[in-house]
Structures are given as C-alpha cells and as structure tokens.
C-alpha positions as CSV (number, residue, x, y, z in Angstrom):
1,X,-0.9,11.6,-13.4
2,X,0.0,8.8,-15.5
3,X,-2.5,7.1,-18.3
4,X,-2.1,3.3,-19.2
5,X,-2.8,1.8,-22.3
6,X,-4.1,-1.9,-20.7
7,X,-4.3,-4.9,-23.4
8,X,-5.5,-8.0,-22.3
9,X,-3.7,-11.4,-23.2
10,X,-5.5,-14.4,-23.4
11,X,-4.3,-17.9,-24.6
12,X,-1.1,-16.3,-25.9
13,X,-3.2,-13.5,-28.2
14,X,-4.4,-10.0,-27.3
15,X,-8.1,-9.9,-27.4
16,X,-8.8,-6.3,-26.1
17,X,-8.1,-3.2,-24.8
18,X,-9.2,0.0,-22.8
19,X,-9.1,1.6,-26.1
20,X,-6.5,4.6,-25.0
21,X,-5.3,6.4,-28.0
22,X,-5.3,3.1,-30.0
23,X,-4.2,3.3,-33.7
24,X,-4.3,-0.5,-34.3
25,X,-5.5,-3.2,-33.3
26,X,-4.9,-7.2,-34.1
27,X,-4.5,-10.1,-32.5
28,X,-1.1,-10.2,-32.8
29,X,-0.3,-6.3,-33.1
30,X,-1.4,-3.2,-30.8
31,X,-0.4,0.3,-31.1
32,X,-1.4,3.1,-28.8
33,X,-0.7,5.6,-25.9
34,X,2.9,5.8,-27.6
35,X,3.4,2.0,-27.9
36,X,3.9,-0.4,-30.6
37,X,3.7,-4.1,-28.9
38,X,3.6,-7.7,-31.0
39,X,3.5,-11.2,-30.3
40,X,6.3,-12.6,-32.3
41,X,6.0,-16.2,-33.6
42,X,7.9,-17.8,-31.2
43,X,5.1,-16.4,-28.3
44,X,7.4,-13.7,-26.9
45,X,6.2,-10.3,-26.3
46,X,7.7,-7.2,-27.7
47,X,6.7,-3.6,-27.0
48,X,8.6,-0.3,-27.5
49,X,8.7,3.4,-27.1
50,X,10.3,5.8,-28.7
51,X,11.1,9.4,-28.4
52,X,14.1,11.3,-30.8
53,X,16.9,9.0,-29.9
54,X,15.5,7.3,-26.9
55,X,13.8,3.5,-26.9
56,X,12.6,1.1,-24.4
57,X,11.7,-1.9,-25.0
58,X,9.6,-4.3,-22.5
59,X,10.0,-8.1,-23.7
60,X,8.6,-11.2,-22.1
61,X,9.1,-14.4,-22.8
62,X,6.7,-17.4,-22.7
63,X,8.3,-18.4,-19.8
64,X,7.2,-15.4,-17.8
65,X,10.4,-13.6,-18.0
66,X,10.3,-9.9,-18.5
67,X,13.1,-7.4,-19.5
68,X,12.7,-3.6,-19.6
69,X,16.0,-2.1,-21.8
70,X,16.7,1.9,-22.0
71,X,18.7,2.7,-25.5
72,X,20.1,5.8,-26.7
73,X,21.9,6.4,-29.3
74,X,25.8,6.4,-28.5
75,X,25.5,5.3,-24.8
76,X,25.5,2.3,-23.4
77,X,21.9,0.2,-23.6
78,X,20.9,-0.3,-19.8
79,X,18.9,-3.5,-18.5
80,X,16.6,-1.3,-16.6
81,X,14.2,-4.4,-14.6
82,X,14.2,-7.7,-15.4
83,X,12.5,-10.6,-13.5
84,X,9.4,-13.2,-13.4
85,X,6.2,-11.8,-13.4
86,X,4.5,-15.0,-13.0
87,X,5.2,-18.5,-11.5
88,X,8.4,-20.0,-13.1
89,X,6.2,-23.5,-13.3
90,X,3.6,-21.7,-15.4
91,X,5.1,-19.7,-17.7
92,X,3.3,-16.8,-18.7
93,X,-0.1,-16.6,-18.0
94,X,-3.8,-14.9,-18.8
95,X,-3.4,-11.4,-17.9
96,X,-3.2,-7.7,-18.7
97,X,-0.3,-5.4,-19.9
98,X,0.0,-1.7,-18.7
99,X,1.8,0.7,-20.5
100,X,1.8,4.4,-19.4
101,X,2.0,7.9,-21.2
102,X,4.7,10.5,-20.5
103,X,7.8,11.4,-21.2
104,X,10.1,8.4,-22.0
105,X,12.1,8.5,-19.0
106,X,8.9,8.7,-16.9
107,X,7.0,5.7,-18.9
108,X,6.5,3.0,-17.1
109,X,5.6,-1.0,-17.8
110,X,4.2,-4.2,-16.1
111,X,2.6,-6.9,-16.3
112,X,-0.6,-8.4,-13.9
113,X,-1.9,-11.9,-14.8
114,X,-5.5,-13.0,-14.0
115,X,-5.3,-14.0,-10.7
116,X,-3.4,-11.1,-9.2
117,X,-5.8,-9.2,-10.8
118,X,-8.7,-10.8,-9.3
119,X,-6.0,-10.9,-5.3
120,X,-5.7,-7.0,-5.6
121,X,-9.5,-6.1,-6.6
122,X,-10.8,-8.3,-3.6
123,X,-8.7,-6.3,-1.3
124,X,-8.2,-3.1,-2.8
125,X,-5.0,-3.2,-3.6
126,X,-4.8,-0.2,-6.3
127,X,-1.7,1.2,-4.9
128,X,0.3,-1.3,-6.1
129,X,2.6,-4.1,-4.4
130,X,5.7,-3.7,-2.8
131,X,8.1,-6.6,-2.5
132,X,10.1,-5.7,0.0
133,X,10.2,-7.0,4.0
134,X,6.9,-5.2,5.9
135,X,9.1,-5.7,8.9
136,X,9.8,-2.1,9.2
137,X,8.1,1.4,10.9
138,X,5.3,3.5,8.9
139,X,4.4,6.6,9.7
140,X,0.5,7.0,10.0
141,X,-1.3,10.0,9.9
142,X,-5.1,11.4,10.6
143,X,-6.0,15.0,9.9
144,X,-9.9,16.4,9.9
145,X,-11.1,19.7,9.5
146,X,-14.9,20.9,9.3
147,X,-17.3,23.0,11.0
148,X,-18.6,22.6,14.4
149,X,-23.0,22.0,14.5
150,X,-22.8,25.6,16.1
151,X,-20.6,27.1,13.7
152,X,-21.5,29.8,10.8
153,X,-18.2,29.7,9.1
154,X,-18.5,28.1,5.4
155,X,-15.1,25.7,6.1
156,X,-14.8,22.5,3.6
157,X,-15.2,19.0,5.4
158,X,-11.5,18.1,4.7
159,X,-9.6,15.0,5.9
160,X,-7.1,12.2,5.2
161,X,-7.4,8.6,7.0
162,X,-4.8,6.1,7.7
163,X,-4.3,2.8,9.1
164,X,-1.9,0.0,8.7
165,X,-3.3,-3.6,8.4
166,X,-0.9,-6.9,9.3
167,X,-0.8,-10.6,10.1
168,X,2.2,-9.2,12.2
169,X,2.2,-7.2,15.3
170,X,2.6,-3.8,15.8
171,X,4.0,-1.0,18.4
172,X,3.1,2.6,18.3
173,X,6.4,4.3,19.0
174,X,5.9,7.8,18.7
175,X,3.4,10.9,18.3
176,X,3.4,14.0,16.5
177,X,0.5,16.5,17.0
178,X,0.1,18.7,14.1
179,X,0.2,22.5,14.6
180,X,-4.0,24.0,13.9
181,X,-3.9,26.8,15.9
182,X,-3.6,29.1,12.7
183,X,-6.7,27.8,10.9
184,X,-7.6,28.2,14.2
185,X,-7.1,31.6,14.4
186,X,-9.0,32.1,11.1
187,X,-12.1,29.7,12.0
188,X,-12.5,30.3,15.2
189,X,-15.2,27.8,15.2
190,X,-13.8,25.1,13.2
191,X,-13.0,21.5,14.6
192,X,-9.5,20.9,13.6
193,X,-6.9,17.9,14.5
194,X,-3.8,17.0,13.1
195,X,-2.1,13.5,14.4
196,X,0.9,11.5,12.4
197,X,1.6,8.3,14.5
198,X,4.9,5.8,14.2
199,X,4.2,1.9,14.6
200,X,7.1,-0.6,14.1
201,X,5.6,-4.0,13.0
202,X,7.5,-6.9,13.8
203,X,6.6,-10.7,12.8
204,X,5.3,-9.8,10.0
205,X,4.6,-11.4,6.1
206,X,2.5,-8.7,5.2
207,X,1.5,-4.8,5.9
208,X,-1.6,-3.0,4.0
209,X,-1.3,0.7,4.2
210,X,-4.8,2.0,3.6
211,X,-5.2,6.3,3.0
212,X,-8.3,7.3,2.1
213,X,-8.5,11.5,1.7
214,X,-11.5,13.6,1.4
215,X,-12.4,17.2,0.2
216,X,-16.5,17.8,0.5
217,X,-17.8,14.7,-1.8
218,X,-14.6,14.4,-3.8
219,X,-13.4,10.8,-1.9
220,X,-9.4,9.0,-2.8
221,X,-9.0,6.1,-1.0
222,X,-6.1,3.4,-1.8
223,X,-4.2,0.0,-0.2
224,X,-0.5,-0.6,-0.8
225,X,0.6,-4.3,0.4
226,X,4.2,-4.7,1.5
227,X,5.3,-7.7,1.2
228,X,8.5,-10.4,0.2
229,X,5.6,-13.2,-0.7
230,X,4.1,-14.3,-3.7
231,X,0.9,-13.2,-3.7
232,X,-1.0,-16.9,-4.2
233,X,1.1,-17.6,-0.4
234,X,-0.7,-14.4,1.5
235,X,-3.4,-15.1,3.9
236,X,-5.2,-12.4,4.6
237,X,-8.5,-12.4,6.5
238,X,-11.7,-12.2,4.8
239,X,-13.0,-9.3,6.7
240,X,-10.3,-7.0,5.1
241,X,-12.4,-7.6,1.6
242,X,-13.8,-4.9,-0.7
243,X,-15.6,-7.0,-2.7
C-alpha cells in the first residue's frame, strides 16, 4: 500500500505537513518520502522524483494547471497527465499536495484544494473520484460468513458490503449466487451467503460505490464517486453524509 507525503499550501506558501520522512522543511522548500518540491518565484510549483536515470516531475502553475512529465535518460520525455485541478476562474487555490512512496514508475501525484477536501470528507469519499460518465453497469456484491447462535464451530464473522448510491435510476439486471457449499461442508453449522448483483444506472450525474469489508473487529469501509461534474455542481442529498 502506498504512503503519501501531504503538504499543505496556503496563500501561495507551504505551511505544514504530515511529517512522512521529511528531511526539510521551509516555506518555500519541502523534501520528503522521496520528493524534493519548491515554490519558485514566479508562484509555480515544482516537485520531482528521482531514481538511477528515471525523474518525474509534477508542476503547477498559479493558474491551476498541472503537468506530470516521465524522463529517462536517452528516451523520449513523456507528458504523463496534464490538466486543471482547480477552477480555471481561480487559479490555484488553498489545498494539499500528495505525493506517494514506491517505486518510480508506481509513484503517484495530485493535488486536492480546500473545498474538495472538505466535499469528500462530508461524504466519505476516500476512494477517490472518477471523472468519467456513471451512466454505466456495476457489479455489486454481498458475502457474510459467521456462526449460527446454535453453532460450536469457532468460524470468523467475515463479510464484505456493497451498495451503489445515485441521483440516477437504476435496474438490477442480473444475479450471480456464489458457490458455499464447501465451507459448508467444513462448518457444517456456519451461515454462509455469497450474492454479486449487476445494476445498469441510467440518467445519471453521479454514482457512489460504497464497500465496506469486515474480518472480526478489523472494519474497511470506502466511497468512490463517478462522475463527469465538477465537484462544487454535485447535489447530493444530505442524508448520504458521514459527518
């Protein structure tokens, strides 16, 4: 699993960190979790990476316009992503930088500003936003094993959860039971179901895709949001909150 070095940018300086593996830190300079980034004069932002004869460097410009660029030595330099991370009217805004660990070709870079931030905390979203159309078919599925109140077997309470959330509507198209019989066979007395359901969602701007999973008291849970919209034109009903 990756770890992100996250620096915080405020009023076009850094002003903090999560303090992962970080060798210096100014308000114009941070180095850490393999990355040296800097604030140049004219307000862009450099960082870079660099392993043997491999570099990337992830630039953005006061005009909220980002630029991730692969080098190696003797080979062409490749424009890896590029885009606006932030309104085109505002420029580049408040926010936080995350830079990952691993190997180079692995490493990843973005940006979230404040109010994202603030969107994908009040509804969970730590599985990151996909900006594609939601108008599309997801596969949803439910599993469950644990003992039954009668049972003596020592069988873990094991599970994963799914649901899919949308101002859209959506079809169930198809079912798939999932094959218990050999746990089953094992625990005779264990309650065991396995279900992965299609739904098509049509008429949609949006689709959450909440999984939770669950081993005894160890608990994942995580939202992914689909969607072509910026995130400041989503409506999404209050009930669906965290916080």
């Amino acid at each position: 699993m990756r770890s992100f070095l996250e620096i915080t940018l405020k009023n076009g300086c850094f002003t903090g960190t999560n303090g992962l593996n970080v060798t210096e830190f100014k308000n114009y300079t941070v180095k850490g979790n393999g990355w040296e980034c800097y604030i140049e004069r004219s307000g862009r932002i450099f960082c870079r990476t660099v392993e043997e004869d491999k570099i990337i460097h992830y630039t953005i410009t006061t005009a909220g316009y980002f630029t991730i660029t692969y080098i190696e030595v003797d080979k062409v330099t490749k424009v890896l992503k590029e885009g606006y991370i932030t309104d085109r009217k505002k420029g580049l805004e408040n926010g936080t930088i995350f830079l990952s660990d691993g190997p180079i070709t692995k490493r990843v870079a973005f940006f979230r500003s404040v109010g994202l931030k603030e969107f994908q905390n009040k509804y969970g979203i730590n599985g990151g936003i996909k900006k594609i159309d939601p108008n599309t078919i997801y596969s949803v599925r439910n599993a469950h094993c644990n003992n039954l109140e009668t049972s003596g077997d020592v069988i873990p309470d094991i599970g994963t959860f799914c649901e899919i959330i949308t101002d859209g509507t959506k079809e169930k198209i198809g079912e798939v039971w999932g094959n218990t019989e050999e746990l089953k066979e094992r625990f005779p007395n264990c309650n065991a179901f396995e279900l992965e359901e299609m739904f098509e969602v049509k008429d949609a701007t949006w689709v959450i895709k909440h999984v939770k999973t669950w081993n005894e008291d160890k608990v994942t849970e995580y939202r992914i949001l689909y969607s072509k919209e910026n995130y400041t034109q989503i409506e999404i009903p209050d009930n669906y909150k965290v916080i």
